[in-house]
TORVOPA-216035 format. One record per residue: residue in one letter; y, x, z of N, C-alpha, C in turn. Coordinates in steps of 0.2 Angstrom, whole numbers, padded with zeros to 4 digits, always signed. Layout:
BEGIN
AYXZYXZYXZ/...
This chain:
BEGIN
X-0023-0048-0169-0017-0044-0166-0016-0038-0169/X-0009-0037-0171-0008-0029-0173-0005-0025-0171/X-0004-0019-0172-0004-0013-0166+0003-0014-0161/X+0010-0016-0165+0015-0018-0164+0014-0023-0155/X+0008-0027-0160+0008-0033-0153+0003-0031-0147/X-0001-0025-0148-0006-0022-0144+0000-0018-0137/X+0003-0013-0142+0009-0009-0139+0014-0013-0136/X+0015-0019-0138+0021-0023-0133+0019-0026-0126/X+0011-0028-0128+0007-0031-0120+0006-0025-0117/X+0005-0020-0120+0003-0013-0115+0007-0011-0112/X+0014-0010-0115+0021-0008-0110+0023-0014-0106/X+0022-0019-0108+0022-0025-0102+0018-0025-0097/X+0013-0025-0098+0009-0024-0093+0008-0018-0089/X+0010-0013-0093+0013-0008-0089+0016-0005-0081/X+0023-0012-0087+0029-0011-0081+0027-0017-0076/X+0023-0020-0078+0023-0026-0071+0017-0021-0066/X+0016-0018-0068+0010-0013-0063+0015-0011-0059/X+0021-0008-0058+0025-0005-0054+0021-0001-0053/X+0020+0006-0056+0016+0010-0054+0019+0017-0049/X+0028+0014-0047+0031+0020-0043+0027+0020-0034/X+0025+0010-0036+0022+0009-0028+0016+0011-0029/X+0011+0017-0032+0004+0019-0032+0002+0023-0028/X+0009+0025-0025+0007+0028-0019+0005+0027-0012/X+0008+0022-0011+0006+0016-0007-0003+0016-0005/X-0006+0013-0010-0012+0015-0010-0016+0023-0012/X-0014+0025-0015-0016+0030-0019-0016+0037-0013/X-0011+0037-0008-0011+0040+0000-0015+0039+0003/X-0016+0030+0004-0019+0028+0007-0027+0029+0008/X-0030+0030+0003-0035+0030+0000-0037+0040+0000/X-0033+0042-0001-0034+0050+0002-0033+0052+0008/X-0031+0047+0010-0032+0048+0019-0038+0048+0021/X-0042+0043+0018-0049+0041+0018-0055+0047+0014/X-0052+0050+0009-0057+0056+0006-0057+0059+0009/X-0049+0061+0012-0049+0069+0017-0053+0069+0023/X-0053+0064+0026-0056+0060+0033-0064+0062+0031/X-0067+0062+0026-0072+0062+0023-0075+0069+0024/X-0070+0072+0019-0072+0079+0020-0071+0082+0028/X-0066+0082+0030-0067+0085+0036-0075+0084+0038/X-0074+0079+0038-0084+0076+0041-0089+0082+0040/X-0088+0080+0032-0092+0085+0029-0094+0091+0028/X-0086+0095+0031-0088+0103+0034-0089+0102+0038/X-0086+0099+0043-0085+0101+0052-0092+0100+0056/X-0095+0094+0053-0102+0092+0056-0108+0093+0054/X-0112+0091+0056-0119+0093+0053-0124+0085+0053/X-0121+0083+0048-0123+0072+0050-0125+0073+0041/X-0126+0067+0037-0126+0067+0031-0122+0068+0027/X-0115+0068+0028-0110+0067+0023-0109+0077+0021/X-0107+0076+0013-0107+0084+0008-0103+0081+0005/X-0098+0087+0003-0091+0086+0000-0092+0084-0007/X-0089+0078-0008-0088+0076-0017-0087+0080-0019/X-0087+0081-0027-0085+0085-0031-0078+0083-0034/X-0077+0089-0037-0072+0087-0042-0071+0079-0047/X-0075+0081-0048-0074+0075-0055-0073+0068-0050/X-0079+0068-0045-0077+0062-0040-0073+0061-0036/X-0069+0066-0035-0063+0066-0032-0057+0061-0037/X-0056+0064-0042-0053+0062-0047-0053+0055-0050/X-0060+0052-0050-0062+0045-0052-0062+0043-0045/X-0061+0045-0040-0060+0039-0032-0052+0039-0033/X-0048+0044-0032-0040+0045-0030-0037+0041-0039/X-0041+0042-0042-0038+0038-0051-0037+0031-0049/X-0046+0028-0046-0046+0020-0046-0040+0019-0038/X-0038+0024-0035-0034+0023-0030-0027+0020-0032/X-0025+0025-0035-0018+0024-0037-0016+0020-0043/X-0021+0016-0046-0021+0013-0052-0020+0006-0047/X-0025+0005-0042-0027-0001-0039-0021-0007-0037/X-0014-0003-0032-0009-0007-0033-0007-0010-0039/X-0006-0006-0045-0004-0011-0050-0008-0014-0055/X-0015-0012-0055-0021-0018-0056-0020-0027-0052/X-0021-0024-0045-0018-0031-0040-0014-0034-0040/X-0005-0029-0043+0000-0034-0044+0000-0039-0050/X-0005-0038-0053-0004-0042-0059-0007-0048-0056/X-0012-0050-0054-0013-0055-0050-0010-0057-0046/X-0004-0054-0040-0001-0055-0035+0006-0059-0041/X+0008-0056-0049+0012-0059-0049+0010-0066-0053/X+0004-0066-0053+0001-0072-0059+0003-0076-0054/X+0000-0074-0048+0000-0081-0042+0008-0083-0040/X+0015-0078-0040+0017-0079-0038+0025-0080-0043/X+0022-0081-0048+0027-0084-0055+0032-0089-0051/X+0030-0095-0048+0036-0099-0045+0043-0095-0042/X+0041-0091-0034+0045-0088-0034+0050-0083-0036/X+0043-0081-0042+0049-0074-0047+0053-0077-0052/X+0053-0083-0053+0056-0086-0057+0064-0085-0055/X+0061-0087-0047+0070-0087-0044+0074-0077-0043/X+0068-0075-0038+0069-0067-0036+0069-0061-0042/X+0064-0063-0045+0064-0059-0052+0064-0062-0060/X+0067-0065-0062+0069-0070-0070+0065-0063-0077/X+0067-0055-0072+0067-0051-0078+0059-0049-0080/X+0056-0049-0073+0048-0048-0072+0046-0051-0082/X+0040-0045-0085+0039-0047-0092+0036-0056-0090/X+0030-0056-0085+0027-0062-0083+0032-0067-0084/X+0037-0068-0081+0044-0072-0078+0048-0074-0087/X+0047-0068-0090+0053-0069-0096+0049-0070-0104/X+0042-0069-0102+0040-0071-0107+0036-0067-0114/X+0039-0057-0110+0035-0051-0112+0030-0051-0112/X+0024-0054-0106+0017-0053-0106+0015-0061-0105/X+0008-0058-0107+0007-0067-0108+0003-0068-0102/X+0003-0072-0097+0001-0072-0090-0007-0072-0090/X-0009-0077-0094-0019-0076-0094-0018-0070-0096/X-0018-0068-0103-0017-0062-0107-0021-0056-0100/X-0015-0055-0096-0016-0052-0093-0019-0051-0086/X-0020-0057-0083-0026-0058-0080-0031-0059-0081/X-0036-0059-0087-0041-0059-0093-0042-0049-0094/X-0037-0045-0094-0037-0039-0095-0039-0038-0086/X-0034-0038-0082-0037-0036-0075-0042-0037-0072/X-0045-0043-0076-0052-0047-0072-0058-0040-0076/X-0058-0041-0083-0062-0034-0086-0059-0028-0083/X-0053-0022-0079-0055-0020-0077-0056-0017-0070/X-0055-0024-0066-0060-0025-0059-0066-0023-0060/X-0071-0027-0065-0076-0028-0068-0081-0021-0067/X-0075-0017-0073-0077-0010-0074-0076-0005-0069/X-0072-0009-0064-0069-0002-0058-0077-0003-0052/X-0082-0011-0053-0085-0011-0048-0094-0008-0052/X-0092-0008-0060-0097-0004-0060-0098+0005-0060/X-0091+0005-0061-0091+0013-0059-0094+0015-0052/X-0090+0008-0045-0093+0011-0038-0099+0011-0039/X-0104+0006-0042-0109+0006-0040-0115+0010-0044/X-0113+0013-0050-0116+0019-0054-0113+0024-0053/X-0108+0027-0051-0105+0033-0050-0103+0035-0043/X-0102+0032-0038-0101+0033-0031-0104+0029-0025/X-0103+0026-0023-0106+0023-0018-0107+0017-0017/X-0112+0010-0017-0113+0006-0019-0109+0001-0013/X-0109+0004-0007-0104+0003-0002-0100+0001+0000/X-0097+0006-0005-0089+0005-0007-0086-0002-0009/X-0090-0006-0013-0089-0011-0015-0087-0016-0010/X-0091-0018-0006-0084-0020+0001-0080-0019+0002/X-0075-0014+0004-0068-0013+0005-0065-0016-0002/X-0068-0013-0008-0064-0016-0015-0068-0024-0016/X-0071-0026-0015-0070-0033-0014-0067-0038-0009/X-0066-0034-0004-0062-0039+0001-0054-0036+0002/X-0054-0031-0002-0044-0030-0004-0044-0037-0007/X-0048-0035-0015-0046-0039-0019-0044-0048-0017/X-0048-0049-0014-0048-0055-0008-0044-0057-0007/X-0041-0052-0002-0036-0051+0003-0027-0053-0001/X-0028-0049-0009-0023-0050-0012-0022-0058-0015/X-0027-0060-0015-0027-0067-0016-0024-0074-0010/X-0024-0069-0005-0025-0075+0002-0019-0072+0004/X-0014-0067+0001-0011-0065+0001-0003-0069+0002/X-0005-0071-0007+0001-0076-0010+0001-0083-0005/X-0005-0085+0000-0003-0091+0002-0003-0092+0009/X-0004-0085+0014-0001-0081+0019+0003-0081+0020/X+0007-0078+0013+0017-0079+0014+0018-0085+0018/X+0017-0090+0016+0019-0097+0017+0018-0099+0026/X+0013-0093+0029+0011-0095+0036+0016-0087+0040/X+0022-0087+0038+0026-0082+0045+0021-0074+0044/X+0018-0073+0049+0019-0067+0051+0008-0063+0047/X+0006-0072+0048+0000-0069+0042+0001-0067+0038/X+0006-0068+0032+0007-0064+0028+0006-0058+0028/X+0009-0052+0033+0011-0047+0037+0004-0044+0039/X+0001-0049+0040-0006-0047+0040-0013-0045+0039/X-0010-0052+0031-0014-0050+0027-0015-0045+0023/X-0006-0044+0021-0004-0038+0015-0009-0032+0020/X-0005-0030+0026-0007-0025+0030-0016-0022+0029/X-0019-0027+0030-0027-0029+0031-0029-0025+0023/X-0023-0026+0018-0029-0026+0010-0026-0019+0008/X-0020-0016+0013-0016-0010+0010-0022-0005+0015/X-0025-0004+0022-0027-0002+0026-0036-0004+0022/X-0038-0007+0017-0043-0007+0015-0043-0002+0010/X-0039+0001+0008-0039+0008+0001-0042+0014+0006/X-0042+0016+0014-0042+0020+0017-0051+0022+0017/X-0052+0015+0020-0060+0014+0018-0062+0015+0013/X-0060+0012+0010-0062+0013+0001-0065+0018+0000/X-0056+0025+0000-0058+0032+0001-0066+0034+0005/X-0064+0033+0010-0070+0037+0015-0077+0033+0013/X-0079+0028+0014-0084+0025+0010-0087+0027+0004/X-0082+0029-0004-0083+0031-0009-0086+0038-0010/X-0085+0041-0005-0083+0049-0007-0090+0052-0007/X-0094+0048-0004-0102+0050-0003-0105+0046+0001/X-0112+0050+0003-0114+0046+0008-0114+0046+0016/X-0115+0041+0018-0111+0041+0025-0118+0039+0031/X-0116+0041+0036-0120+0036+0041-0117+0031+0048/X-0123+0026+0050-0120+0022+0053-0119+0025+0061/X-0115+0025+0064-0110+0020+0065-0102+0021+0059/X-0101+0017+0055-0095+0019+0049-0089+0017+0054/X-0088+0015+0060-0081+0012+0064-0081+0014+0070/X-0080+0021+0072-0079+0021+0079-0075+0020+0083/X-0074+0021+0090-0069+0019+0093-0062+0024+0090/X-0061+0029+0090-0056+0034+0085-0055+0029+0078/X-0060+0029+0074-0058+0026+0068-0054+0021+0066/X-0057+0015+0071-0054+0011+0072-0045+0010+0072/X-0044+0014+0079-0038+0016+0080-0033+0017+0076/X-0034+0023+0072-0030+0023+0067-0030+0020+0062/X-0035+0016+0060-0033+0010+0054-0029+0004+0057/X-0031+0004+0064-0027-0002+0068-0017-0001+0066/X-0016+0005+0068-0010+0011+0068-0007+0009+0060/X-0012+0009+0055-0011+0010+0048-0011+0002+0047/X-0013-0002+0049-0012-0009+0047-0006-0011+0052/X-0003-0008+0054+0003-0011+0059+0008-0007+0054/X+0008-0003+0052+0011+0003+0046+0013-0003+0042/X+0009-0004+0036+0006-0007+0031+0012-0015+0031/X+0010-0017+0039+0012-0024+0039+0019-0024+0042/X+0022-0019+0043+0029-0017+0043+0032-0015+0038/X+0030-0012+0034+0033-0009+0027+0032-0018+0022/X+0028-0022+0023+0030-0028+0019+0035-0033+0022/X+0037-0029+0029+0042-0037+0030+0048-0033+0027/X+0049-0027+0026+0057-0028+0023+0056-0031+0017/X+0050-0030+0012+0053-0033+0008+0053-0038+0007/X+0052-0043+0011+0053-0050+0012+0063-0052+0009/X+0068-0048+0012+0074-0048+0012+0075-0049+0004/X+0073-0044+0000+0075-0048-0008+0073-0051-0009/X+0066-0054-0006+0065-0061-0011+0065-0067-0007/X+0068-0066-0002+0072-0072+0003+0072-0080-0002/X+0079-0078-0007+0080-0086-0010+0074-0089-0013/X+0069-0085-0017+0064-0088-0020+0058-0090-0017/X+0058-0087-0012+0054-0087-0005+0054-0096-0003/X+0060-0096+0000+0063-0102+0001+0061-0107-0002/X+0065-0106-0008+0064-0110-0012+0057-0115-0015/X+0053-0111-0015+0045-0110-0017+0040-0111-0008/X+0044-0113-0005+0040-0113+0002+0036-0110+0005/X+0037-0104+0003+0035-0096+0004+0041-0093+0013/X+0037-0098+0019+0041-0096+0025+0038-0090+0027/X+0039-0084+0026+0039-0079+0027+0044-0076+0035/X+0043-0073+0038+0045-0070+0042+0056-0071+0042/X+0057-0068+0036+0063-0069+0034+0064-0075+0033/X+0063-0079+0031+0064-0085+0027+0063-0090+0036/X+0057-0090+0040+0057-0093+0045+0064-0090+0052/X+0066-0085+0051+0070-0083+0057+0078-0083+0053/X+0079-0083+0047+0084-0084+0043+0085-0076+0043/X+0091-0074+0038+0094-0066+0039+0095-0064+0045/X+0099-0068+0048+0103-0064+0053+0099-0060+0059/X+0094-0065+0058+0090-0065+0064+0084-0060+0064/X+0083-0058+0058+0080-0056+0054+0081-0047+0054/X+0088-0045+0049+0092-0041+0052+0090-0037+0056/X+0091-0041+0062+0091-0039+0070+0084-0036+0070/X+0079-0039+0070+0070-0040+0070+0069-0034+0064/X+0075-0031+0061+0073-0026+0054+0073-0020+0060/X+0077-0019+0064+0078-0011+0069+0073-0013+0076/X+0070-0017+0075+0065-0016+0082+0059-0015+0079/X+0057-0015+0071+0051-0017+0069+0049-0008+0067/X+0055-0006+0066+0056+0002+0064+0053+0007+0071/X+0052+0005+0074+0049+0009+0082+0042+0005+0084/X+0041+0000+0080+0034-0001+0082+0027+0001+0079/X+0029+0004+0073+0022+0009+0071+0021+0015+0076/X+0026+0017+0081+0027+0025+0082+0024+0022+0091/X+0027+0017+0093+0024+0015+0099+0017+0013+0099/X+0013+0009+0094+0006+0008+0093+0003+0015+0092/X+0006+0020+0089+0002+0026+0089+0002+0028+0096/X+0006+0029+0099+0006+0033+0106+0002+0029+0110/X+0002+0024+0110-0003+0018+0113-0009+0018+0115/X-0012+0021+0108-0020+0022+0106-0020+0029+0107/X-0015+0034+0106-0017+0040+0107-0018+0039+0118/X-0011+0038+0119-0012+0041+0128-0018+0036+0128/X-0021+0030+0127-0026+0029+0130-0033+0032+0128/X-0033+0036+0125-0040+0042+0123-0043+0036+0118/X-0039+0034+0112-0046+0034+0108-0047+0034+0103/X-0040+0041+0100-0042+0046+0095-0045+0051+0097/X-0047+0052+0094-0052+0058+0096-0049+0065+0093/X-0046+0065+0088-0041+0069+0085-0035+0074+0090/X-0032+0077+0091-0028+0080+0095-0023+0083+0090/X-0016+0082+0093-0010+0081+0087-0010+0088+0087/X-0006+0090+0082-0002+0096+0083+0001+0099+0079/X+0006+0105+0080+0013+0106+0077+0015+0100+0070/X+0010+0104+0066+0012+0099+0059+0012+0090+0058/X+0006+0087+0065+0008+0080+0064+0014+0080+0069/X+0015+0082+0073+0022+0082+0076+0027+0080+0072/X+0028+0087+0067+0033+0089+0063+0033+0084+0057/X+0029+0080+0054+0028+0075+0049+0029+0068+0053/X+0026+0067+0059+0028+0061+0064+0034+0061+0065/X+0039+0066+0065+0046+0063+0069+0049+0063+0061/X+0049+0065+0057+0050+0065+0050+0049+0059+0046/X+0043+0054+0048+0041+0048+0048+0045+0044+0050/X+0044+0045+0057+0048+0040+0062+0057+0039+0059/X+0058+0044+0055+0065+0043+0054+0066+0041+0048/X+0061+0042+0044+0060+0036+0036+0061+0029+0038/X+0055+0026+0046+0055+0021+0046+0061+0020+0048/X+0063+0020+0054+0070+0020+0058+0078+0018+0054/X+0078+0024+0048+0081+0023+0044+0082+0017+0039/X+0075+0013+0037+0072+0009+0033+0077+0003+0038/X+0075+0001+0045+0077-0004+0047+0085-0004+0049/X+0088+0001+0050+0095+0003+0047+0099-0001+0041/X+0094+0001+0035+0097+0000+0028+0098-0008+0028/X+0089-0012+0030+0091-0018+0031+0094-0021+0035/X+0096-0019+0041+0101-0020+0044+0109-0020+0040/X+0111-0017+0038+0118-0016+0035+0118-0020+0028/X+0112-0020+0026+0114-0024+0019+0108-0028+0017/X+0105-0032+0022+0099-0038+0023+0101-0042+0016/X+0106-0043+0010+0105-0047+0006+0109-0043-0001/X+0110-0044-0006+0112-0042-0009+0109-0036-0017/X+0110-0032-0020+0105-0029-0024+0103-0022-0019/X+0108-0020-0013+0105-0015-0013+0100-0015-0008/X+0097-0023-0005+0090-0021-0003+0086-0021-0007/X+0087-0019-0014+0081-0019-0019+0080-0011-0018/X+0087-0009-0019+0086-0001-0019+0084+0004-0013/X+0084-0001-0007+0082+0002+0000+0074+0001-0001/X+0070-0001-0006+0063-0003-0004+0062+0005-0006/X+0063+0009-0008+0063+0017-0010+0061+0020-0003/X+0065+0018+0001+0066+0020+0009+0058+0018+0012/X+0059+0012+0011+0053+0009+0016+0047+0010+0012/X+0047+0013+0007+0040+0014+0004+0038+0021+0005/X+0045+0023+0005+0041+0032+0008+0043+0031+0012/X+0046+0026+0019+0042+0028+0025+0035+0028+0028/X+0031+0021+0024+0025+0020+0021+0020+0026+0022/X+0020+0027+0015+0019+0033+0012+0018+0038+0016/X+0023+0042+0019+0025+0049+0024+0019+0047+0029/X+0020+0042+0031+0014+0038+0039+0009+0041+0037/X+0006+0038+0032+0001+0041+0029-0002+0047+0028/X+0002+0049+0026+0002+0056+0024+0001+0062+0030/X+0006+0058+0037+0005+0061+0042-0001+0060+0044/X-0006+0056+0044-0011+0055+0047-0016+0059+0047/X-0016+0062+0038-0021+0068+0037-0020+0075+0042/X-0013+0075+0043-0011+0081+0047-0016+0083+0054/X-0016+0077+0055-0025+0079+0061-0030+0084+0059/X-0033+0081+0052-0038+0087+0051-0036+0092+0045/X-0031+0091+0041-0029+0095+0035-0022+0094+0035/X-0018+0100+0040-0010+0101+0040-0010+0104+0032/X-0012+0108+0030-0010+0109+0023-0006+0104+0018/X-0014+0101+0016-0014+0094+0012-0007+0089+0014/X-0010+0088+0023-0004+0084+0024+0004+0084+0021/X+0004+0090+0023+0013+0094+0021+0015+0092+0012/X+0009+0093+0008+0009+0093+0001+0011+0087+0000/X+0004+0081+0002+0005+0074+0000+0013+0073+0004/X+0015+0074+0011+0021+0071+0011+0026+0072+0007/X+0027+0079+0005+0033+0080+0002+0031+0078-0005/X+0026+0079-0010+0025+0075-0018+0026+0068-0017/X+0026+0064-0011+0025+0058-0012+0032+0057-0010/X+0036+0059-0007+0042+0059-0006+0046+0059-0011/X+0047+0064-0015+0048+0066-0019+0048+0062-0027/X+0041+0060-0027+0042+0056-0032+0041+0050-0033/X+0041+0046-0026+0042+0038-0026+0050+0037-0026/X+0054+0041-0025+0061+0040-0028+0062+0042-0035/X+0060+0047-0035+0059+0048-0045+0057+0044-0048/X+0050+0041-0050+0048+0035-0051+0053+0027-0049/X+0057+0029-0044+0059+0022-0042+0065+0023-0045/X+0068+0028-0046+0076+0028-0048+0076+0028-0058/X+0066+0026-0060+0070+0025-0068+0068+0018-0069/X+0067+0012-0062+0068+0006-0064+0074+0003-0059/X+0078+0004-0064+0087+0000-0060+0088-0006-0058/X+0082-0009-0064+0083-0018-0063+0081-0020-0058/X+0084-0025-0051+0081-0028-0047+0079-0034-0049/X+0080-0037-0055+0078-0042-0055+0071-0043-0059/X+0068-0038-0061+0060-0034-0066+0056-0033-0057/
């Protein structure tokens, strides 16, 4: 193989990584360090602040992970993108499909010998039951609303990941608090994947992939995109009035919560007005920073600072990043 051919599979595989969605996880997963640290100052239990350098190698494998998994996500779901995405490299013929799955299997590999010589052998759980999860993923679609809850289940496994990795911890790892808010972030999670159900509706279809959209049809669909938009914000209030955050809001989650709430709100809007066509390609900007922002607000509990930073950078730059890939059909 010559450099030329090294260089072509690398920018192919690359761009199949879709690495404008790394935030997605890569928030997600710092919700879970921060969550960590807090621990680490506030109490007097086992957990001591990471260091630098393993902040870096946890928040690296964070952000890297989405598009390590998409290259599996698209190995498996080549039928469909045949029809939804023709332009994908996998689809067209840029990257060589094993090629590439042969490359991701080596640096899973290497991502689970770093957890378990460099950070916490623990961790390997949450990173082998995402990776799973992305597997059971591709044939979930095909069951409605488990899809929804699977994707949800493997994006709310990066949180863990975070807080698991960051050091050591002790048991109980899931209290009734913690729980709650992963509950909150997998309802998040598994709302942010049904809009994107809407672009790839015909391929969906066609491939018997009965997804939510593809079972209730557009129109019906549409409707179900503005009610789905108020149900992450209602599941929060839910578990909060019923005491089992432990957590207490304030100014700055307020102020990143209605902030949020109008990323999602807006997102079920967009689908609403233009459920088919290319600009629900370009609405996924929308619903991935309202994703994102969720997230974001969540740190606002114990680190308003941080929180404010990650929302606005991740704001900020999942449109940047999205707006230099125009193709909807890649």
């Amino acid at each position: 193989m010559n450099l030329q051919s090294v260089w072509t599979f690398f920018t192919a595989y690359t761009k199949s990584m879709r690495l404008y969605y790394a935030f997605v996880t890569g928030i997600g997963g710092w919700l879970g360090v921060s969550f960590y640290e807090h621990i680490a100052t506030e109490f007097r239990t086992v957990e001591i602040l990471p260091s630098l350098s393993h902040k870096v190698v946890i928040l690296g494998l964070l952000f890297l992970s989405w598009g390590i998994n998409q290259i599996i996500n698209d190995y498996l779901g080549l039928a469909e993108d045949r029809i939804n995405a023709p332009d994908r490299p996998m689809v067209n013929g840029d990257l060589h499909p094993e090629g590439a799955l042969a490359v991701t299997g080596l640096m899973l590999i290497g991502t689970a010998f770093v957890i378990w010589f460099d950070l916490q052998p623990i961790a390997l759980i949450p990173f082998v039951v995402g990776i799973a999860l992305n597997v059971l993923y591709e044939y979930a679609k095909a069951w409605g609303i488990l899809g929804n809850l699977v994707f949800g289940l493997m994006i709310t496994m990066t949180s863990i990941f975070g807080f698991l990795a960051s050091g050591p911890t002790q048991s109980p790892y899931f209290t009734s608090s913690r729980t709650s808010v992963l509950l909150v972030l997998w309802i998040i999670h598994g709302v942010m994947t049904f809009y994107t159900y809407f672009k790839d509706h015909d391929g969906d279809k066609a491939s018997g992939k009965r997804t939510l959209v593809v079972r209730y049809g557009i129109e019906k669909s549409r409707k179900l995109a503005i009610a789905l938009a108020f149900m992450p914000t209602f599941a929060f209030f839910a578990v909060y009035a019923g005491g089992f955050i432990e957590a207490r809001i304030n100014p700055t989650f307020v102020f990143l919560g209605v902030l949020s709430f109008f990323l999602q709100l807006w997102t079920g809007v967009l689908y609403y007005r233009n459920p088919v066509g290319t600009t629900t390609y370009f609405s996924l900007a929308t619903n991935f920073r309202a994703g994102v922002c969720a997230q974001a607000t969540f740190i606002a509990l114990f680190n308003r600072e941080l929180a404010l930073q990650l929302f606005l950078v991740s704001y900020i730059f999942i449109g940047f990043l999205f707006g230099l890939h125009k193709n909807a059909q890649a």
